[in-house]
C-alpha positions in Angstrom: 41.0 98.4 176.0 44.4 97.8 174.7 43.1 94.0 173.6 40.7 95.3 171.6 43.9 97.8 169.7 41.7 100.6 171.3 43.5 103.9 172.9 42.3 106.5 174.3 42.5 110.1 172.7 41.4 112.9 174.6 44.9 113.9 177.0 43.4 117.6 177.9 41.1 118.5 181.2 37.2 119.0 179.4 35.6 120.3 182.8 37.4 123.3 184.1 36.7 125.4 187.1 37.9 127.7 189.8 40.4 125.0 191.6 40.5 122.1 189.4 40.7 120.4 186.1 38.9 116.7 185.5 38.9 115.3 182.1 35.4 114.0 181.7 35.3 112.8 177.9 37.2 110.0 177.4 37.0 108.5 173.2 38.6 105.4 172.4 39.7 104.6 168.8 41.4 102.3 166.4 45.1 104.1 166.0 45.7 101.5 163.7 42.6 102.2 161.5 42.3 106.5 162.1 46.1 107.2 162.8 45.4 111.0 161.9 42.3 111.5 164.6 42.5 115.2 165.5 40.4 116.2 168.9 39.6 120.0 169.2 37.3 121.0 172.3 33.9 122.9 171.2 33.8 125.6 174.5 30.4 127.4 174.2 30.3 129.6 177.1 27.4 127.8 178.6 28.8 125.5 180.9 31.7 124.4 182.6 32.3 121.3 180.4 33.7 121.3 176.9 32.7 119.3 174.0 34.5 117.0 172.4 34.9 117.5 168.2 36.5 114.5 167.1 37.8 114.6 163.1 38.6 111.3 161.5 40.2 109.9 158.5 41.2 106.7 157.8 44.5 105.9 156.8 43.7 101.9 155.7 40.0 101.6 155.5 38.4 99.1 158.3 35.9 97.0 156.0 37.8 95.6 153.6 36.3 94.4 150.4 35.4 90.6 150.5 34.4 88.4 148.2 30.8 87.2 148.7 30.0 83.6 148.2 27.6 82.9 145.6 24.1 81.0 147.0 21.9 79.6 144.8 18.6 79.6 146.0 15.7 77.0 145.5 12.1 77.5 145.2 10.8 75.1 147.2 6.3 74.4 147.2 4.4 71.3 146.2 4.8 72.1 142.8 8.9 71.6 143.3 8.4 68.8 145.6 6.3 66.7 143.4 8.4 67.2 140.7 11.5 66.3 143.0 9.3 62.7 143.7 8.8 62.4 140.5 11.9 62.2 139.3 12.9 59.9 142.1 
């Protein structure tokens, strides 16, 4: 993942039980891109896994503004093409 600048974020156990601790959730990001990422785990009492809450913001944005090439456009029918011909 690490050729792709990704890394992985979540570094606590999200399924806990009586004798162990597995972490289950695993979120790969752009540090580059979302340097301040904050995970927090959602627990809701219903089951022995925890959600992941994952808060982002960028600190350079990742689409940076390009300039779009203008395209001209023809209309192209037998009207345009006989026109073309005659012209030839």
């Amino acid at each position: 993942m690490s050729t792709y600048n990704l890394t992985q974020i979540v570094d606590v156990p999200t399924r806990i039980a009586e004798h162990s601790e597995t972490l289950l959730d695993v979120l790969f990001i752009d540090i580059s891109i979302y340097a301040n990422a904050l995970i927090c785990p959602f627990i809701n009492g219903l089951s022995d896994h925890d959600a992941q809450i994952l808060y982002l913001t960028e600190s350079k944005s990742p689409f940076k503004q390009k300039k779009v090439p203008r395209i001209q456009l023809r209309l192209i029918n037998d009207m345009t093409i006989n026109f073309f011909l005659s012209e030839l």
